[in-house]
C-alpha positions in Angstrom: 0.0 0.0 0.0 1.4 3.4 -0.9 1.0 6.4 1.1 2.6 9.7 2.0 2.7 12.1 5.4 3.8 15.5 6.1 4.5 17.2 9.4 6.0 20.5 10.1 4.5 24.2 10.8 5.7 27.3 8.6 8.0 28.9 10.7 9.0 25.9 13.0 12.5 24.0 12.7 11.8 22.3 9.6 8.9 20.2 7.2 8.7 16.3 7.4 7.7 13.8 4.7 7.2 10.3 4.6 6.6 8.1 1.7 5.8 4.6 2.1 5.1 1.7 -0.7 7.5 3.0 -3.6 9.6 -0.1 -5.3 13.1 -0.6 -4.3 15.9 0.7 -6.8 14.7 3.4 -8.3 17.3 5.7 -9.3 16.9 9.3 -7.1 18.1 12.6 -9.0 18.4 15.1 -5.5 19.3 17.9 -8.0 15.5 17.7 -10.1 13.9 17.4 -6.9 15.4 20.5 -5.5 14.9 22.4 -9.2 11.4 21.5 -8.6 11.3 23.3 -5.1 12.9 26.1 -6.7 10.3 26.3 -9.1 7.6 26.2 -6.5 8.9 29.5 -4.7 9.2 31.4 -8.0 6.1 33.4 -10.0 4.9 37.0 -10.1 3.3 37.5 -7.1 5.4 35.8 -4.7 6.1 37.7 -0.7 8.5 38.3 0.9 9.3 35.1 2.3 10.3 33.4 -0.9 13.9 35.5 -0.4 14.1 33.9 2.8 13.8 30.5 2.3 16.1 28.1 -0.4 14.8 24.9 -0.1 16.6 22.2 -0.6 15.8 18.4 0.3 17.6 16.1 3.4 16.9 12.3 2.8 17.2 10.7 6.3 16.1 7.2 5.1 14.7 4.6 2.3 17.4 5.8 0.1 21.3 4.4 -0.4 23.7 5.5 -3.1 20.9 7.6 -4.7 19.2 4.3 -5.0 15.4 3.4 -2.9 15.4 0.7 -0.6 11.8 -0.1 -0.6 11.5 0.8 2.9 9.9 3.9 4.3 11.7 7.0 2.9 12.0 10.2 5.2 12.8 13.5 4.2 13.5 16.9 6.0 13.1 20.6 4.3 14.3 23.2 6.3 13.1 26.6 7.6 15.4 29.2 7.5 12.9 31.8 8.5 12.8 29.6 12.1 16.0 31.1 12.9 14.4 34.9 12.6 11.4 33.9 15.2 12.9 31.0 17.3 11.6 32.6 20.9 8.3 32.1 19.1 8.4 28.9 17.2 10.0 27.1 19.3 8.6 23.7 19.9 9.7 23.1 23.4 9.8 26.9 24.5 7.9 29.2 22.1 5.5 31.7 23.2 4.0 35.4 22.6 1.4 37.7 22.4 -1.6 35.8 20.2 -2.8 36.5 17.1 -6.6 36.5 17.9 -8.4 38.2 14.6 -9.2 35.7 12.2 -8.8 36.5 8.7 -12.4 35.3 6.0 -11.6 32.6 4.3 -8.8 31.0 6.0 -8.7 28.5 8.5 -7.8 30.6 11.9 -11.7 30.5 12.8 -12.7 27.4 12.0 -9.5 25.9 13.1 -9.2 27.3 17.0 -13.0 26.4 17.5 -12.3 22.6 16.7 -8.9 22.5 18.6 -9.5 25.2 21.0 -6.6 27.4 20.8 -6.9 30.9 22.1 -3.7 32.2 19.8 -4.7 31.8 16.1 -0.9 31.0 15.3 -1.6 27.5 16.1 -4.1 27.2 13.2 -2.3 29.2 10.5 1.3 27.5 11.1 -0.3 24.5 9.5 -2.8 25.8 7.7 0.2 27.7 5.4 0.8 27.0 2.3 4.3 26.9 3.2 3.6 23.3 4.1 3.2 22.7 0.0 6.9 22.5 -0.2 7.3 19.7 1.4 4.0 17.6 -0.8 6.6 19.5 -3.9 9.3 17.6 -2.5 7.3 14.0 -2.2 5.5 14.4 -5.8 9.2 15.2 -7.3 10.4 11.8 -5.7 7.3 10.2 -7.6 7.5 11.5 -10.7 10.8 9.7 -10.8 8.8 6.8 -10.5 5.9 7.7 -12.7 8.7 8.5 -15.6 10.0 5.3 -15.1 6.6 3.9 -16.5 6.2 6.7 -19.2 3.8 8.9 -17.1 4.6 12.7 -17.4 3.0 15.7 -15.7 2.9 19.2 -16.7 1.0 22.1 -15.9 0.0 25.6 -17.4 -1.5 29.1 -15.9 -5.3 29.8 -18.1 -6.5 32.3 -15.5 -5.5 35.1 -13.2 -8.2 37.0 -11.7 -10.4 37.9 -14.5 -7.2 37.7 -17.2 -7.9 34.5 -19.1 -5.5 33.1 -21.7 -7.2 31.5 -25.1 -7.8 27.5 -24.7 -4.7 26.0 -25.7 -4.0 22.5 -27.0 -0.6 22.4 -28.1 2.1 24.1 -25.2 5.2 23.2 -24.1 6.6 23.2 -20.6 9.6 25.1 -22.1 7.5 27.6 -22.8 5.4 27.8 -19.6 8.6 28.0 -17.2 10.0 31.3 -19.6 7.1 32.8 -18.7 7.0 34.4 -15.0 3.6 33.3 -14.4 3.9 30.0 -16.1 1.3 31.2 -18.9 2.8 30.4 -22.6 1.0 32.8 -24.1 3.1 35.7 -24.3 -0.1 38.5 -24.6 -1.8 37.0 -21.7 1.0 36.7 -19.5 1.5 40.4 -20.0 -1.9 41.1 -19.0 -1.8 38.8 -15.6 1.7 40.9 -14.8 0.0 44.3 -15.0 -3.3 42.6 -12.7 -1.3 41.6 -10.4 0.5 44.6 -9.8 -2.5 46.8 -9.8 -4.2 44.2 -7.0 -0.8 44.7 -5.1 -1.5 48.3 -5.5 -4.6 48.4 -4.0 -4.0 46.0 -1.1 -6.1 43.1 -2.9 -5.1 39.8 -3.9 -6.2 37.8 -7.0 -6.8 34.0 -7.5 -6.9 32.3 -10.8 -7.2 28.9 -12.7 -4.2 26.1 -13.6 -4.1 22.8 -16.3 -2.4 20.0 -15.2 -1.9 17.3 -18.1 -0.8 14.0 -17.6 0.3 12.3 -20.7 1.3 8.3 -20.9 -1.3 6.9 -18.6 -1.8 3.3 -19.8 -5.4 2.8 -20.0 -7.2 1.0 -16.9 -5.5 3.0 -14.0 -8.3 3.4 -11.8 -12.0 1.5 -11.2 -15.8 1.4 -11.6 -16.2 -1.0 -8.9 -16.3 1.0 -6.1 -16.8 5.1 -5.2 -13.4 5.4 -3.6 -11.3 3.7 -6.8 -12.9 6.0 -9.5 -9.5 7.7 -10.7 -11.6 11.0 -11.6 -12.6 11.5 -7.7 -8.8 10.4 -6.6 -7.0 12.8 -8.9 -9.9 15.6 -7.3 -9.5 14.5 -4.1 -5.9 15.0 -3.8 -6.5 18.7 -5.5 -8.7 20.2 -3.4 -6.9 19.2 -0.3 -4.4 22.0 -1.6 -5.1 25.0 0.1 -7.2 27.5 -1.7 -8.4 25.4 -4.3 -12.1 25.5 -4.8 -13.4 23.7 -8.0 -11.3 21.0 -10.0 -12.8 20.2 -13.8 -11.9 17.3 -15.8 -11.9 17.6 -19.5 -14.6 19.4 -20.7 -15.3 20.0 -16.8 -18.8 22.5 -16.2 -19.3 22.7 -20.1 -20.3 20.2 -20.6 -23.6 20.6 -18.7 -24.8 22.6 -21.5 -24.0 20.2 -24.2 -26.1 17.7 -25.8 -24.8 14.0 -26.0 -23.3 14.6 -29.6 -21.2 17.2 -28.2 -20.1 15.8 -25.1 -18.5 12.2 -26.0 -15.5 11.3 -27.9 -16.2 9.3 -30.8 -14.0 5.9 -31.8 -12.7 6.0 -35.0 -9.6 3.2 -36.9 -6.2 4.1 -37.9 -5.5 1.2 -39.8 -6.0 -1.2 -37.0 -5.6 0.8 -34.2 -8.3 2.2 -32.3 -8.5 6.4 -32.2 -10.3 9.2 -30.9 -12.2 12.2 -32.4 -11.6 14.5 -29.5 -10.6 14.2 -25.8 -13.7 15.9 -24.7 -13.6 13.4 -21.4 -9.9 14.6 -20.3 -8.6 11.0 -20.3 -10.8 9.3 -18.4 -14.1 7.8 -18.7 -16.2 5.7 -16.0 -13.1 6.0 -13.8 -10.7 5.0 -15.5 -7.9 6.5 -17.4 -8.5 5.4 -21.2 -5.2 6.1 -23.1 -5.8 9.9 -23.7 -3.8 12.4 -21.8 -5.8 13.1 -18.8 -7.0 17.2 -18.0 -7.4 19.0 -15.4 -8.4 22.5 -14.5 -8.2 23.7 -10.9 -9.5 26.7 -9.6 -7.8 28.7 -6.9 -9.2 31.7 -4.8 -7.6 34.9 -3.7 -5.4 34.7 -0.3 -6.9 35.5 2.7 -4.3 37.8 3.7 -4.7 41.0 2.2 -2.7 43.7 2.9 -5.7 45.9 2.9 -7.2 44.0 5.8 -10.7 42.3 5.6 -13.1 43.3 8.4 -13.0 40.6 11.2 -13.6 40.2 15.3 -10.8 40.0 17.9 -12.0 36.4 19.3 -10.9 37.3 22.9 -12.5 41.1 23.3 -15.5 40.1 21.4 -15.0 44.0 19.3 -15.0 44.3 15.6 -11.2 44.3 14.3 -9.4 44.3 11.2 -8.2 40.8 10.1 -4.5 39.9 11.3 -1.7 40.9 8.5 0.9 38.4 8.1 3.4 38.4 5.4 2.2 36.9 2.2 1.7 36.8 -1.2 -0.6 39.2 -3.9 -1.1 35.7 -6.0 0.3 32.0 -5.7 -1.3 30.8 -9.3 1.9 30.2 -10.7 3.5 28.4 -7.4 0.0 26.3 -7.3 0.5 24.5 -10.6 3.4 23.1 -9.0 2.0 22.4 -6.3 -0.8 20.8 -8.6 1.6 18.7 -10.3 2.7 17.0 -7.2 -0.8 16.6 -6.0 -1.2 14.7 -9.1 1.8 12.3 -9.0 1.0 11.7 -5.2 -2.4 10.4 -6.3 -1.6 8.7 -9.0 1.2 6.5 -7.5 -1.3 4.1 -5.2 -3.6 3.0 -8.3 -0.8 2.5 -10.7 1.1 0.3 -7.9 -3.1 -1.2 -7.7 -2.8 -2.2 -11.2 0.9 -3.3 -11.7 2.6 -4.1 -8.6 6.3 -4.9 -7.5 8.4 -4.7 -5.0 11.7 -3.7 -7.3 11.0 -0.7 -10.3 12.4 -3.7 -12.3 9.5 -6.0 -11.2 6.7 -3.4 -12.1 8.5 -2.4 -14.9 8.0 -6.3 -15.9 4.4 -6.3 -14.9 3.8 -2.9 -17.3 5.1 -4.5 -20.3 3.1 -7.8 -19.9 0.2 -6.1 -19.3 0.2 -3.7 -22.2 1.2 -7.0 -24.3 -2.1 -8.7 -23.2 -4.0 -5.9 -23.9 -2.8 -5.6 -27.5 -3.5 -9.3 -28.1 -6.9 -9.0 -26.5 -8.8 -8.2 -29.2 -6.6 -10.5 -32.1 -7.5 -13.7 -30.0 -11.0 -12.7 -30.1 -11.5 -12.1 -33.6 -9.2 -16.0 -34.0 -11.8 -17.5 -31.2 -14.7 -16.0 -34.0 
């Protein structure tokens, strides 16, 4: 069974990750991992505390000579930024004067209601996206293992507040990662630069929408049989438990409400001998599963909570109407949260691929791949002999 923790608050000592489940002796490139990180702290938009921070990834176990073990493997990221507010981070001794104004549409309210804490810091250490670093770091070690089989992730800016590129179907990740808000094209990306500076202006903040693609998915990751195996609700599942994500679409996603059945499917069409598609109108998967196309998805992301031009809240403990609490943060993470999307993605998509394949070595589900994919292709051939 594969699965994956993180532990770790924004400003304390450091973030945690485990991954359990992955095959033993698969080859670990540190460098791409931490390129990814680096990636993840860039974008227009970004605070103050990306010029703090250079993260950079500690294996503590699982791995030897670059190489997994198959045991558990544990990694550390971290916090520079500790150093600057140690007398209040500490885990042993911290302490200071709460934070007690929550700010709409974050999780300090919610949050020291269910674990009753009286200082809000105790909610928002967690709730930080800051903690996405370390999911970066786990979905970078996967993707190793994904490309291993041929499955590749990628991931685009369409929308930044109400700036919204064209629908594109042929991009390259080149081309996303010139840009400085990951959006290939150039007159668009312009356009989001200039929003975001006139929401910086004004104190605001701006959300926006991100495509992942995942190309090479053999058909059949995923099931009908039961709710909790559809690969759909996984890959949505694991994307809205990102932080400020509020709507995930696949393929055609909400349009396809308002289309009629000829409109909506992807018709099957010969190549010779080969079975094609008209369209990928269903993002790559249909009744659960993956079905050979590359698989879309378009998340939706709202606005941070933190707004320099503070929201109007309640101070919790004098029961008086208050401003919202400022922390340092950023005008738009749209950019960063692609990345963050990608790993999402690859974390998700490990468990049913290891479902469907196996093995305790890469070698061994490697194996597995290539005998499955050789059935499937002679599927069909010893039907038409057994007619």
């Amino acid at each position: 069974m594969f699965r994956y923790l993180t532990a770790g608050e924004s400003h304390g000592p450091a973030l945690v990750g485990i991954l359990d489940g992955l095959p033993a002796h698969l080859h670990i490139d540190v460098e791409r991992i931490n390129e990814t990180l680096a990636r993840r702290q860039g974008g227009y938009g970004r605070g103050g505390r990306m010029k703090i921070e250079r993260d950079e990834i500690e294996f503590l176990s699982g791995v030897r000579g670059s190489r997994t073990l198959g045991s558990p493997i544990a990694v550390l990221i971290r916090n520079r930024d500790f150093d600057n507010v140690r007398a209040l981070m500490d885990p042993l001794t911290g302490a200071g004067k709460p934070l007690t104004n929550p700010r709409p549409g974050h999780a300090d309210y919610a949050g020291a209601l269910k674990y009753r804490h009286e200082d809000l810091r105790n909610v928002l250490e967690r709730a930080s996206a800051r903690e996405t670093a370390m999911r970066v770091a786990l979905g970078a070690i996967c993707a190793q293992f994904l490309e291993a089989l041929g499955v590749r992730t990628r991931s685009y800016v369409q929308r930044i507040g109400d700036v919204a590129a064209p629908e594109l179907t042929d991009w390259s990740q080149d081309e996303v990662e010139a840009s400085e808000v990951r959006c290939p094209h150039e007159p668009t990306a312009q356009r989001m630069i200039a929003a975001i500076d006139a929401a910086k202006a004004a104190g605001d903040t701006l959300g926006g929408t991100f495509v992942v693609q995942i190309d090479g998915v053999p058909v059949g990751i995923g099931s009908n049989r039961q709710p909790d195996t559809r690969l759909d609700g996984v890959l949505a599942g694991a994307l809205m438990g990102m932080q400020t994500v509020k709507a995930v679409e696949v393929g055609l996603g909400a349009d396809v409400a308002a289309r009629a059945g000829s409109q909506a499917h992807d018709t099957f069409a010969l190549d010779g001998t080969n079975v094609v598609r008209g369209s990928n109108r269903a993002g790559g998967i249909e009744g659960g599963m993956s079905n050979g196309q590359p698989i879309v998805l378009r998340v939706s992301v709202k606005a941070i909570p933190t707004l320099m031009k503070a929201l109007p809240s309640v101070n919790l403990h004098e029961k008086t109407g208050a401003p919202a609490t400022i922390v340092r943060s950023d005008v738009c993470v749209v950019p960063a949260a692609g990345i963050v999307g990608e790993a999402m993605v690859r974390l998700a998509l490990v468990g049913p691929i290891l479902d469907k394949y196996g093995g305790d070595s890469i070698e061994e589900t490697r194996d597995n791949l290539a005998r499955a994919n050789a059935a499937a292709a002679a599927l069909f051939d010893t039907a038409q002999e057994g007619e």
